[in-house]
BAFI-3210 file (N, C-alpha, C; in Angstrom, 3 decimals, decimal comma, padded with zeros to 6 digits):
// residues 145
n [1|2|3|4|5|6|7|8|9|10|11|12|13|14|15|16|17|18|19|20|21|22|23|24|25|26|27|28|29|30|31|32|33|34|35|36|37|38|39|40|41|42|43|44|45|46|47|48|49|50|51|52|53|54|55|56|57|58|59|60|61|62|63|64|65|66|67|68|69|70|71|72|73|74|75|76|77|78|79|80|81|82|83|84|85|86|87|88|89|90|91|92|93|94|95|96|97|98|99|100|101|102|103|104|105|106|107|108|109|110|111|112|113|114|115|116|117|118|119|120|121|122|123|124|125|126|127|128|129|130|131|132|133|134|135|136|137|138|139|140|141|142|143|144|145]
n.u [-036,053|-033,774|-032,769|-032,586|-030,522|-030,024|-028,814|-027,772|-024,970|-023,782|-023,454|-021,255|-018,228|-014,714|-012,053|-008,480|-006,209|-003,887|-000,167|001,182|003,626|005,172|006,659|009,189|009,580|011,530|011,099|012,970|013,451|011,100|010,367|012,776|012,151|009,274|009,938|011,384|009,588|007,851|010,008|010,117|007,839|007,610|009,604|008,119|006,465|007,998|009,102|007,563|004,840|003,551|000,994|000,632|001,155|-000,796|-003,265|-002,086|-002,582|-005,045|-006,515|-005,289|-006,579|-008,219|-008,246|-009,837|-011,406|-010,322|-011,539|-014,367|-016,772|-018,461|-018,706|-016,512|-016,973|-016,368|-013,898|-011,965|-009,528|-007,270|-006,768|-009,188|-011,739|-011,295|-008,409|-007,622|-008,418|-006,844|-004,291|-004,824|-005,050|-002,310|-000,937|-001,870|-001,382|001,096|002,114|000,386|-000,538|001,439|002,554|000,477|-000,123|002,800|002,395|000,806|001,558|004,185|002,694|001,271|003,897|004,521|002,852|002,758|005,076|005,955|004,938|005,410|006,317|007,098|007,717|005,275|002,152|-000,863|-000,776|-000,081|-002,352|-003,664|-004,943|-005,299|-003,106|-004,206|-004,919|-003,436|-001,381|-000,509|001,336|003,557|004,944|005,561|007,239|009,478|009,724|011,220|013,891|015,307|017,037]
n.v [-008,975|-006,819|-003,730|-003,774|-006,422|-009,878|-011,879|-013,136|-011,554|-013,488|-015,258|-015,045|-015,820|-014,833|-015,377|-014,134|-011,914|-012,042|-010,868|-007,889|-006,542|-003,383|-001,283|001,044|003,482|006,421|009,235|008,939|007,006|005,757|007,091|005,643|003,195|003,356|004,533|002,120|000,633|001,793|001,408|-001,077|-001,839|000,289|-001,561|-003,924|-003,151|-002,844|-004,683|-006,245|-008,538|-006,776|-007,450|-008,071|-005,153|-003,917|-004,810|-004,006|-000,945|-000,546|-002,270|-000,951|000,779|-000,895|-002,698|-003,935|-005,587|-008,236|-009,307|-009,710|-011,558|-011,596|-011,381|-009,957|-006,929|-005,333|-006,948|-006,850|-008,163|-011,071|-012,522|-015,235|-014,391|-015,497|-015,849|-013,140|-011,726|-013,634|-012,018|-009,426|-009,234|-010,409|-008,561|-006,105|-007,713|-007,534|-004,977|-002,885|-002,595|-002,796|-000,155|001,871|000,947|001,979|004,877|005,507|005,108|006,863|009,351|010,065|009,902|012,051|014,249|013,919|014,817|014,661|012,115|009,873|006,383|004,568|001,903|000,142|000,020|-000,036|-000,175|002,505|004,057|003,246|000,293|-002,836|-005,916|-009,052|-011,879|-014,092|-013,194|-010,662|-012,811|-013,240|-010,031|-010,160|-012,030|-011,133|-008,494|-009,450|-010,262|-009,117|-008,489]
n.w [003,362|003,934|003,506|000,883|000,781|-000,349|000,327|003,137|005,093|006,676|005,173|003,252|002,222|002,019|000,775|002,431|000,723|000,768|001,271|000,616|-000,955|-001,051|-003,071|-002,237|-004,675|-005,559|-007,482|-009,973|-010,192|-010,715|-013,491|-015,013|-014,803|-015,943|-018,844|-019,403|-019,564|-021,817|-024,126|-024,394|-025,358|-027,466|-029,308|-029,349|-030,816|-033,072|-033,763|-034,748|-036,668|-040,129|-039,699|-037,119|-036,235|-037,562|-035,715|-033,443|-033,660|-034,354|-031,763|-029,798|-027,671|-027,480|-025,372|-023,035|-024,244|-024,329|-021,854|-022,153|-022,848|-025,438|-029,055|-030,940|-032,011|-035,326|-036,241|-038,110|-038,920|-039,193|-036,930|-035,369|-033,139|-030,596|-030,723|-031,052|-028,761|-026,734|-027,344|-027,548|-024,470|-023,853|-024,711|-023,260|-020,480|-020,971|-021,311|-021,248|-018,704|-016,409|-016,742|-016,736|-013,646|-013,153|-013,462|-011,935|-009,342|-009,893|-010,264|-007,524|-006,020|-007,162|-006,520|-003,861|-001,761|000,470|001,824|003,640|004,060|006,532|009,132|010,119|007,740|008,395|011,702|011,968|010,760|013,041|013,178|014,835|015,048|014,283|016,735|015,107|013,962|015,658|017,485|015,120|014,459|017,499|017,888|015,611|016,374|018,854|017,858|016,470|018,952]
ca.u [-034,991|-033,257|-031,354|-031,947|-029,501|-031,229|-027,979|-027,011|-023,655|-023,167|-022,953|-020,099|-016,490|-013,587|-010,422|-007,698|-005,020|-001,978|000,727|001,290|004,541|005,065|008,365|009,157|010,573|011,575|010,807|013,885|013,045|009,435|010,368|013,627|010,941|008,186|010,443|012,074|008,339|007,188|010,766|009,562|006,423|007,676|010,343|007,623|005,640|008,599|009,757|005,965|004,726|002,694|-000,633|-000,202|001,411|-002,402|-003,880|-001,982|-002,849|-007,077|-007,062|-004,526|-006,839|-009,442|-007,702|-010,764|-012,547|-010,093|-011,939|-015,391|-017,574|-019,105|-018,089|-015,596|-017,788|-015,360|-012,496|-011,010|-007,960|-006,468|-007,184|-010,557|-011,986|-010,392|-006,791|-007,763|-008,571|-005,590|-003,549|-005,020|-004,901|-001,176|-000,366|-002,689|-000,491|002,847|002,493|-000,253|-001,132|002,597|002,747|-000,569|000,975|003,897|001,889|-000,332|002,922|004,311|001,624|001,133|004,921|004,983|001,969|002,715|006,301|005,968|004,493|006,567|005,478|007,856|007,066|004,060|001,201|-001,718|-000,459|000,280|-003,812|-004,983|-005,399|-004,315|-003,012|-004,976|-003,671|-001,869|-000,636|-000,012|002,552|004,668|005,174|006,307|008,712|010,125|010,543|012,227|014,823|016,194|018,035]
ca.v [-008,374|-005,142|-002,908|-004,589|-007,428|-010,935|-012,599|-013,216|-011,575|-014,271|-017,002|-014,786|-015,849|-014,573|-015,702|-013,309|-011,929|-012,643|-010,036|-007,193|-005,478|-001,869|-000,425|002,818|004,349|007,408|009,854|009,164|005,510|005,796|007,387|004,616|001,999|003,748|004,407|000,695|000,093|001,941|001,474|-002,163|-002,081|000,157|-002,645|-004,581|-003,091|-002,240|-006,006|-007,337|-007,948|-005,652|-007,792|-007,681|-003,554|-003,681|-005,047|-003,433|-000,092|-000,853|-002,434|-000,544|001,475|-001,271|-004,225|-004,292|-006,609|-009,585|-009,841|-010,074|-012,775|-011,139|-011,197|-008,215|-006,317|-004,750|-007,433|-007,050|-008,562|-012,239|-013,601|-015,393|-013,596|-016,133|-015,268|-011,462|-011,866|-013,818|-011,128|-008,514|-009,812|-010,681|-007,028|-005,909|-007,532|-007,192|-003,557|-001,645|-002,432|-002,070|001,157|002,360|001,177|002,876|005,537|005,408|005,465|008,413|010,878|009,644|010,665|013,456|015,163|014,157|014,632|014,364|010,618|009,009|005,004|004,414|001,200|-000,605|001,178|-000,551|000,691|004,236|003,959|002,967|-001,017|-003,601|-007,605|-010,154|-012,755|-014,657|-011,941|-010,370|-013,362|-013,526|-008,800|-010,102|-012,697|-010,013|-007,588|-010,049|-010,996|-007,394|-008,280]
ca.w [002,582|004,556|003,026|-000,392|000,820|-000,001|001,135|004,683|005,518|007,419|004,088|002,753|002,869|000,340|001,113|002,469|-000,981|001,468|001,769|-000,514|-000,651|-001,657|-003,270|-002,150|-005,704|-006,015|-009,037|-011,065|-010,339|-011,523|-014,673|-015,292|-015,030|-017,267|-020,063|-019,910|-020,444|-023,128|-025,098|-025,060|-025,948|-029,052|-029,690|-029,476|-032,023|-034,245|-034,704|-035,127|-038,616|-040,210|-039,160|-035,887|-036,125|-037,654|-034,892|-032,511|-034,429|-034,209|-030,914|-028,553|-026,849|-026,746|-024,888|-022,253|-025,078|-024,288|-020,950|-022,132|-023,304|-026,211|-030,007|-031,083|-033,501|-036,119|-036,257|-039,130|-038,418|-039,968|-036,393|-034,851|-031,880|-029,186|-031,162|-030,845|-027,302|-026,176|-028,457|-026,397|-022,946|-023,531|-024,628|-021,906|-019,302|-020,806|-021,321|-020,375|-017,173|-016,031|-017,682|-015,857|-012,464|-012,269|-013,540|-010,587|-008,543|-010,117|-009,534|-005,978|-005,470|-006,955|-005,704|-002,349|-001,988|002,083|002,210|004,168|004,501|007,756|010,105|009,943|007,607|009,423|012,781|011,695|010,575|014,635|013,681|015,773|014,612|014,859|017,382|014,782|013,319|017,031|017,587|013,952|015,516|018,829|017,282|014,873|017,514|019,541|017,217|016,638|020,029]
c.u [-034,826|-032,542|-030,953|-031,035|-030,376|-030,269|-027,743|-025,770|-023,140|-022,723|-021,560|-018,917|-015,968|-012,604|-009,303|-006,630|-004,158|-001,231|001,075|002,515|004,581|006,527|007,938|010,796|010,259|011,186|011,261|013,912|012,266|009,879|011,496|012,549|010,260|008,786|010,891|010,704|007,998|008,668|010,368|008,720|006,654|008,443|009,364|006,756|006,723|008,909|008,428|006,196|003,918|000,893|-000,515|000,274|-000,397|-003,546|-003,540|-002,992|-004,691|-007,188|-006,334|-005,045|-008,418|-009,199|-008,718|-011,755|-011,729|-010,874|-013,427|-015,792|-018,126|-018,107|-017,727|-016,229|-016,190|-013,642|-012,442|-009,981|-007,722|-007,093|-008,741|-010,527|-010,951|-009,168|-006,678|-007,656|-007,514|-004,312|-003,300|-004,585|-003,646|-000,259|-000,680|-001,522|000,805|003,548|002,099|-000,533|000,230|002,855|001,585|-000,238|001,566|003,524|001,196|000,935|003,862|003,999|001,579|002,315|004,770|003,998|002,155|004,274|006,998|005,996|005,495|005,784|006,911|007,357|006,037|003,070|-000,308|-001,690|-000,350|-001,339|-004,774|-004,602|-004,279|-004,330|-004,017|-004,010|-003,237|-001,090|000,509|001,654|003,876|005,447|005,683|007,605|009,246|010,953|011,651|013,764|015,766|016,908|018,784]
c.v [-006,934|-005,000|-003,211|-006,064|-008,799|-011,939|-012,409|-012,521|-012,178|-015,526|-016,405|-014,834|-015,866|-014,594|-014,370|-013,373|-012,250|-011,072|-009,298|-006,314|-004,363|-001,441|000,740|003,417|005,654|008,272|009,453|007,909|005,179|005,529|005,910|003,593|002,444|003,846|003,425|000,399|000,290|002,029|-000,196|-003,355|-001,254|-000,556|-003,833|-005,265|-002,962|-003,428|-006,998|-007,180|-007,397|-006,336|-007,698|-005,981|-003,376|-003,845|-003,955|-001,614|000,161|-000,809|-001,927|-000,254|000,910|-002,312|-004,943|-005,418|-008,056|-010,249|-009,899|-010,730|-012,116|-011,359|-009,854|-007,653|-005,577|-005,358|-007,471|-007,618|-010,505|-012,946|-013,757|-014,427|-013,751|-015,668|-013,968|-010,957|-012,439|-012,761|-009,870|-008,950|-009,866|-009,129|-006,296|-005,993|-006,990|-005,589|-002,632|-001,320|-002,680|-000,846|001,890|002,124|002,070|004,009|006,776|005,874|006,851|009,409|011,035|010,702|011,858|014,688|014,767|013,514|014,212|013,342|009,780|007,238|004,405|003,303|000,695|000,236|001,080|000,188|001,951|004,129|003,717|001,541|-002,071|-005,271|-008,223|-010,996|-013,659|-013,889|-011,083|-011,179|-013,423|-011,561|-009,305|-010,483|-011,760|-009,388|-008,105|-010,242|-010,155|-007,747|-009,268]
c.w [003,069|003,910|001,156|-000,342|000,594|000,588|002,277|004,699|006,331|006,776|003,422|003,152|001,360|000,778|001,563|000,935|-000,173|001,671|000,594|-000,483|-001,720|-001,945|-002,866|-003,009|-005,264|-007,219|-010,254|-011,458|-011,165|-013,127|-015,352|-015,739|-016,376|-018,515|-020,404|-020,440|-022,076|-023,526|-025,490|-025,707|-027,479|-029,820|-030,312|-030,887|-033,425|-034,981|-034,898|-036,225|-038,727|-039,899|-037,621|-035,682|-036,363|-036,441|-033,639|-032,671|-033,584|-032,752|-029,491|-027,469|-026,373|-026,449|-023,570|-022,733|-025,026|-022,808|-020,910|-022,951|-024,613|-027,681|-030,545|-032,087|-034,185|-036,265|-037,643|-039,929|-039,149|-038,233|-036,123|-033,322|-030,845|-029,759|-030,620|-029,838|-026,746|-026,764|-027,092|-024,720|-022,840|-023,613|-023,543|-020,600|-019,591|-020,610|-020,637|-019,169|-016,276|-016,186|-016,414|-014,495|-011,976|-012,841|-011,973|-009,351|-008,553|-009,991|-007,961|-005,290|-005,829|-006,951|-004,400|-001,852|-000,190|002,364|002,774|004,764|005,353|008,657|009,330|009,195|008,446|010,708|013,065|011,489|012,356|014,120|014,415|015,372|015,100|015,601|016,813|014,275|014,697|016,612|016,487|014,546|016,558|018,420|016,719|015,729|018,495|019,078|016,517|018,067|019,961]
res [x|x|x|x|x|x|x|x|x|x|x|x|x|x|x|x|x|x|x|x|x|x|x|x|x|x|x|x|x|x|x|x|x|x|x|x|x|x|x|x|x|x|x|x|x|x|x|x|x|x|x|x|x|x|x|x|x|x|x|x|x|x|x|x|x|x|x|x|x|x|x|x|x|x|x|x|x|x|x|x|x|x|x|x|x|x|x|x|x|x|x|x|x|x|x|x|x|x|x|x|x|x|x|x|x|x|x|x|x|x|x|x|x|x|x|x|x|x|x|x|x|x|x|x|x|x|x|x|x|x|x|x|x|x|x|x|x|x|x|x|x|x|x|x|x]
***
């Protein structure tokens, strides 16, 4: 056992995620977005009923408890855990973690008002395709003529 490792790095395989595309918003964009968010997340909350406004209320700022195994100490609330937890998780995606995003996006721009993501970003970095990757770049390039 080197290095602490008791696994081989040679038994590990994790699938490639695939292809990730990147908008390139602007500021005025950003913000458009973020406020469609949070106007309908307070829509959200405004036309709930007052048990889940309650819930929302308690558990806004602790929606990390729909992704763990454990029982929610301090539910309060009309639903069972699993309810509480799918509750969360669904607010989770619908809101917050859009919200935090284009968050993430926002600062980015507008502390670094230079960034220009032009061409390939990989390539601008030094790396070079793999050869299937290589061939889908040649084709491309080709097909601009």
């Amino acid at each position: 056992m080197m290095f602490g490792i008791s696994v081989s790095p040679n038994s590990v395989e994790i699938e490639n995620s695939g292809v990730e595309e990147i908008e390139n918003l602007n500021l005025n964009e950003l913000e458009k977005r973020i406020n469609h968010h949070i106007y309908e997340a307070g829509n959200f909350y405004k036309n709930s009923t007052e048990e889940r406004k309650n819930v929302i209320k308690k558990f806004q700022k602790h929606t990390y408890l729909a992704y763990i195994n454990e029982v929610i100490n301090n539910n309060y609330t009309p639903l069972n855990d699993e309810e509480l937890k799918r509750f969360l998780m669904q607010y989770d995606q619908k809101f917050k973690r859009p919200i935090k995003a284009l968050l993430i996006e926002y600062y980015k721009v507008l502390y670094n008002p230079d960034l220009k993501f032009e061409g390939f970003l990989l390539e601008q970095l030094g790396f070079k395709p793999c050869k299937y990757c290589e061939k889908d770049v040649l084709i491309n390039k080709f097909e601009l003529f």
